[in-house]
C-alpha positions as CSV (number, residue, x, y, z in Angstrom):
1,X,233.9,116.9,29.3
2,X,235.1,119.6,27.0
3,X,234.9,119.9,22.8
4,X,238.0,121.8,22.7
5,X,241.0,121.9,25.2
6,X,243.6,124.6,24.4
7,X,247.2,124.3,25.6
8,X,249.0,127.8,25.7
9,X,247.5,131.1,26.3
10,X,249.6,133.4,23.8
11,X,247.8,134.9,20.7
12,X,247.5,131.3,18.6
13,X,245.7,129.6,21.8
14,X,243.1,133.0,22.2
15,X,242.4,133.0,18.4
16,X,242.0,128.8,18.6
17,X,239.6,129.6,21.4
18,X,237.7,132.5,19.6
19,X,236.9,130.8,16.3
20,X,235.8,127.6,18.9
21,X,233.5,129.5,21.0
22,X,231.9,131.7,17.6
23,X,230.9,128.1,16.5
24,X,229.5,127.1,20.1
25,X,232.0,124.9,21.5
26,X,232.9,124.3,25.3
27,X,236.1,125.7,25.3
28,X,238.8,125.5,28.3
29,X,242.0,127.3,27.7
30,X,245.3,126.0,29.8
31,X,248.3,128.7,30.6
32,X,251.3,127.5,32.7
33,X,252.7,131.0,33.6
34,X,251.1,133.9,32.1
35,X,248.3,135.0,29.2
36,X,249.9,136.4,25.9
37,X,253.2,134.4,25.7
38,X,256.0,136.3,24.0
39,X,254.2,138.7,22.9
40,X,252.7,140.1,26.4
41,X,256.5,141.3,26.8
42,X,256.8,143.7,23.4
43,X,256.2,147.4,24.8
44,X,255.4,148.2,21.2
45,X,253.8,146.3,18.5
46,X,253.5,148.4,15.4
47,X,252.8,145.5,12.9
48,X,249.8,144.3,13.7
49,X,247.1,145.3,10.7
50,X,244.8,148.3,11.7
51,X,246.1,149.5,15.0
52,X,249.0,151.6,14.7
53,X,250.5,150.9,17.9
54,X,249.4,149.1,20.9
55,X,251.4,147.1,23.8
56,X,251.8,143.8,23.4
57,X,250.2,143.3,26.8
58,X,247.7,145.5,25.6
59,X,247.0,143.1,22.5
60,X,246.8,140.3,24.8
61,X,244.1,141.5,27.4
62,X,241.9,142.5,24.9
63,X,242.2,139.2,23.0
64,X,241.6,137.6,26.9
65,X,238.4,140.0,27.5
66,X,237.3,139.1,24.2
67,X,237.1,135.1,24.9
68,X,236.3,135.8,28.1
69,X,232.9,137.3,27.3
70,X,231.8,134.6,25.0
71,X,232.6,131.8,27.9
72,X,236.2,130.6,27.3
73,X,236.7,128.7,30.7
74,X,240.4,129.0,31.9
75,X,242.6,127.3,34.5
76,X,246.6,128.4,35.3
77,X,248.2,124.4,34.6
78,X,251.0,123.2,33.6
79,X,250.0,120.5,30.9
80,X,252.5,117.5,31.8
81,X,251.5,114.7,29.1
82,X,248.2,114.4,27.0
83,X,246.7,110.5,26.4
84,X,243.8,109.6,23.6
85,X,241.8,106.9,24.6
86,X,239.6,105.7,22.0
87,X,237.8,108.9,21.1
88,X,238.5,110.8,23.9
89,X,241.5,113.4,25.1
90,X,242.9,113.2,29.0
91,X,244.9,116.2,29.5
92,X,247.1,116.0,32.9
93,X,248.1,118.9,34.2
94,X,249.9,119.5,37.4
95,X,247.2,120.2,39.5
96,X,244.2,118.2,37.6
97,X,242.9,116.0,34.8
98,X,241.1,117.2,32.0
99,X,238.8,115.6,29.0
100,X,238.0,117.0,26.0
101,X,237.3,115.8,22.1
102,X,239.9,117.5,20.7
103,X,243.0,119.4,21.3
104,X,244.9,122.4,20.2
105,X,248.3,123.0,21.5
106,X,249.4,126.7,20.6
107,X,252.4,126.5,23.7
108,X,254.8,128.5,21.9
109,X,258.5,128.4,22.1
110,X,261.1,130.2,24.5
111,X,263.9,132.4,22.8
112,X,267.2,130.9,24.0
113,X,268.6,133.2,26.7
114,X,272.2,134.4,27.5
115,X,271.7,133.3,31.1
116,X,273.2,136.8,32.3
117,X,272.1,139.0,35.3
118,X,269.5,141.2,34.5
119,X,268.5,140.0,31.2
120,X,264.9,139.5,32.2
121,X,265.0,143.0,33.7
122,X,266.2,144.5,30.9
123,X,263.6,142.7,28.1
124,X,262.0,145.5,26.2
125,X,264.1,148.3,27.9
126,X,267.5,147.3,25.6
127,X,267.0,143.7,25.1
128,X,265.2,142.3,22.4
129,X,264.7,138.8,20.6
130,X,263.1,140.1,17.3
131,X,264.7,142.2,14.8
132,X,261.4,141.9,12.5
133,X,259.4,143.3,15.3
134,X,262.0,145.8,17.0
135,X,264.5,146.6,14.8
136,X,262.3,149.3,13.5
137,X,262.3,151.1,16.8
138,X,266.4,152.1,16.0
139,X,265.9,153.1,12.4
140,X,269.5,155.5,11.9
141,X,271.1,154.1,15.4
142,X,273.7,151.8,16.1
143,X,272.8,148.4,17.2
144,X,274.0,145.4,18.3
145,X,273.8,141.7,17.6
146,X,274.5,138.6,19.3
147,X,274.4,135.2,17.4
148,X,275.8,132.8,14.4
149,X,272.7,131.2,12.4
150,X,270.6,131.7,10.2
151,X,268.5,133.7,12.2
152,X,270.8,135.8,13.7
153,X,272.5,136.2,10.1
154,X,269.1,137.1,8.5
155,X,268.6,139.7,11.2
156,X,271.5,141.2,11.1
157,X,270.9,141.9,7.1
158,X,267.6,143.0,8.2
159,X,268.9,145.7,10.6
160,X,271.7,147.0,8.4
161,X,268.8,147.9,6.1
162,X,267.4,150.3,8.9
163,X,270.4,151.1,11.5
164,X,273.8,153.4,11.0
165,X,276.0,150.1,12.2
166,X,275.4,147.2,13.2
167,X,277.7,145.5,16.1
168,X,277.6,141.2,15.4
169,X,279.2,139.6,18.2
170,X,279.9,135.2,17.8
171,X,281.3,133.3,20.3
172,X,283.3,131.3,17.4
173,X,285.5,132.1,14.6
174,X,283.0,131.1,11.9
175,X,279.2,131.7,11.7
176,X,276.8,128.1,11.3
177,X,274.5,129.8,8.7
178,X,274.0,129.1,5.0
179,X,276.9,130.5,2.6
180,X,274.6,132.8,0.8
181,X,273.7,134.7,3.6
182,X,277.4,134.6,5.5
183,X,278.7,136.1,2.0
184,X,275.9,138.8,2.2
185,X,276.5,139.7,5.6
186,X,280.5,139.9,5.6
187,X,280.2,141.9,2.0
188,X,277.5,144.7,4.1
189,X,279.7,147.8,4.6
190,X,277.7,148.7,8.1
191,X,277.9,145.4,9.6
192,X,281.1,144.9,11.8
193,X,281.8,141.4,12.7
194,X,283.5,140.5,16.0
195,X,284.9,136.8,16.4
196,X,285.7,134.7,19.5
197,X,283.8,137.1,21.5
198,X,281.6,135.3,24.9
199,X,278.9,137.8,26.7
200,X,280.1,138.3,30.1
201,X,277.7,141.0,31.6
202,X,275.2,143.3,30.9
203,X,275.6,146.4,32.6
204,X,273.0,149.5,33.5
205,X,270.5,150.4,36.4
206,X,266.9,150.4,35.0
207,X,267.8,149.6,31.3
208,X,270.5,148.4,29.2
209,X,273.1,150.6,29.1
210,X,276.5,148.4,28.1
211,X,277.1,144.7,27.1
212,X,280.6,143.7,28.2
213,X,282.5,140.7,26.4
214,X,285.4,138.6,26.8
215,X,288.1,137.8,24.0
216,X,290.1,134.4,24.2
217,X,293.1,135.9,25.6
218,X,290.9,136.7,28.4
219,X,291.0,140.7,27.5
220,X,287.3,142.3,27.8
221,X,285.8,145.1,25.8
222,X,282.4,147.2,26.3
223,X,280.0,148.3,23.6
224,X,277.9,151.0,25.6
225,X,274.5,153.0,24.8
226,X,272.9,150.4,22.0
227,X,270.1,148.0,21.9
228,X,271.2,143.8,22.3
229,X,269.2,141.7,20.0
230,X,269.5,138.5,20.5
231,X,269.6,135.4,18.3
232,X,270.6,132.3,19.5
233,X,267.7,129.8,18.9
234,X,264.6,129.2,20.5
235,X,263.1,126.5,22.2
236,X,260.2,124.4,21.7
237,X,258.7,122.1,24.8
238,X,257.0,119.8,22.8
239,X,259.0,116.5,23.9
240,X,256.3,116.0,26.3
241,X,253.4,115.3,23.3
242,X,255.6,113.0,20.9
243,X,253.5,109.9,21.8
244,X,250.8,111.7,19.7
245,X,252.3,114.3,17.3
246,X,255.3,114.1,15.1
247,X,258.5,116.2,15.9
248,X,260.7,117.4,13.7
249,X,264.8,117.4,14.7
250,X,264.2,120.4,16.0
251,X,261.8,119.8,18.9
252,X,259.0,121.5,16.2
253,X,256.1,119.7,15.4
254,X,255.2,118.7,11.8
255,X,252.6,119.6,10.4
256,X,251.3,121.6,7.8
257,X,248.9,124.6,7.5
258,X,246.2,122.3,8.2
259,X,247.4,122.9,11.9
260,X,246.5,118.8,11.9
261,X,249.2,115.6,13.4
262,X,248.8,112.0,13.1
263,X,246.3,112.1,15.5
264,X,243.0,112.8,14.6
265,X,241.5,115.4,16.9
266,X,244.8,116.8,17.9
267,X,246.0,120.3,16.0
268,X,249.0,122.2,16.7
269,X,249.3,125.7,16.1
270,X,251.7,129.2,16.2
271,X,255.2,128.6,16.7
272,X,255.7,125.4,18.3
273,X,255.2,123.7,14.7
274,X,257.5,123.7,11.9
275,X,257.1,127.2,9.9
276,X,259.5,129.7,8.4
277,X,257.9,133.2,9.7
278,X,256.8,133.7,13.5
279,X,255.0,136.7,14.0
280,X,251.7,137.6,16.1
281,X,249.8,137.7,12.7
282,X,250.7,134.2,12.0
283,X,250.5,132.7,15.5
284,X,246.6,134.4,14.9
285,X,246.4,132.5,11.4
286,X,247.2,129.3,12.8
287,X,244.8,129.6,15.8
288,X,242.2,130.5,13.5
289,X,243.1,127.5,11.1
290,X,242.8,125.4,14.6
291,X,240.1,126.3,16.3
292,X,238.3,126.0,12.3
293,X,239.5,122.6,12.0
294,X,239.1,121.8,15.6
295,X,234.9,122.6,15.1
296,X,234.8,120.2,12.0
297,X,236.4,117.6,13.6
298,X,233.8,117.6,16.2
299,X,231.3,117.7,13.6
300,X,232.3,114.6,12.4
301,X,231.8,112.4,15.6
């Protein structure tokens, strides 16, 4: 029997289990695939507060060696369904069942992928999912930008600020953004919008080095030597927990910065809830608003 299970091993799941184990807790901390999550894949982070620069796989060891020496226990699982009985958690995993008190699931989301060859290979070497975090990197270059929401429209704003031009690719003839921000982004001199446009290939050896699209007509075109950010939603995994926390149309769980759900005991923190900024620092927030709560809902029993 554990206080405190932890679902997800990215930043939000490391601080819950820091903040858990300072205030004595028996912590054990579930990954599926890796530790660090999206961040483990950034070559740079240069927005984290007091280090000037430092790999995101970097940042996520020494969050890991850090929980480690105060006694975090960890298993690689892939959580399948979670059940409350009375006052008592039963975490299934693939390979084992687990019991705790309480819960914090910190499992993140998955940026929505183009599903081309060598995308994976080319993450962080000319493929990139977050203008906040990147775009910095190509201050004066040209750039380009795949996607039609609000995410992708904000981002391309965002990178017109810092870049020379900025290439913004949709696969349909209008964007699915608010008007606002579609008026702001077809008014900006330096952004140049291409319509009806599908990504067909990425091409280049060890890094990015063109992205090749096709036209309805069938005709192709290549933009060559810039940076592909990539905007076309993300994807939460939370289908899986509804029977005890609250989703929103989205797949995003509700709740507030209390980190809490419906469910006493159970907390949800970093991006797989509802929230308007996702960035390492507040992934961090919300574990430490977590693993907090987490310890004085224990305190209570």
């Amino acid at each position: 029997m554990y206080d405190i299970i932890i679902i997800g091993g990215g930043v939000s799941g490391m601080t819950s289990a820091l903040y858990a184990l300072r205030n004595g807790k028996k912590v054990l901390l579930l990954e599926g695939s890796s530790i660090g999550g999206q961040i483990a894949q950034s070559p740079k982070v240069e927005n984290y507060p007091s280090v000037k620069q430092i790999s995101g796989e970097k940042l996520s060891e020494e969050i890991f060696d850090q929980i480690t020496d105060l006694g975090v226990e960890f298993e690689f699982d892939n959580v399948l369904e979670i059940k409350k009985v009375e006052d008592v958690f039963e975490v299934i995993g693939e390979f084992s069942k687990y019991e705790s008190k309480s819960v914090i699931i910190a499992n993140g989301v998955k940026h929505r992928k183009l599903k081309l060859e060598k995308e994976d290979d080319f993450i962080g070497k000319g493929i990139y999912y977050c203008a906040i975090c990147d775009g910095p990197f190509f201050a004066g270059k040209e750039v380009t930008l795949i996607g039609d929401g609000n995410t992708a429209l904000q981002y391309a704003l965002l990178l017109s600020e810092l870049c020379s031009k900025v290439n913004l690719v949709i696969m349909f003839d209008k964007f699915f953004g608010d008007d606002n921000l579609v008026k702001a982004v077809e008014t900006r001199k330096n952004i140049h919008i291409t319509k009806n446009a599908k990504t067909i290939k990425l091409n280049g050896e060890h890094e990015l080095e063109g992205i090749v699209f096709e036209k309805l007509d069938g005709s192709t075109f290549e933009i060559k030597n810039t940076p592909l950010f990539v905007a076309i939603g993300q994807i939460p995994d939370n289908k899986r927990f509804e029977n005890l926390a609250e989703l929103d149309e989205f797949g995003y769980f509700k709740s507030d910065e209390t980190t809490q759900t419906k469910t006493p005991g159970l907390f949800v923190a970093g991006d797989t809830r509802q929230k308007t900024v996702r960035q390492v620092t507040t992934a961090m927030c919300d574990g430490a608003v977590a693993g907090t709560n987490a310890c004085n809902y224990l305190n209570t029993l």
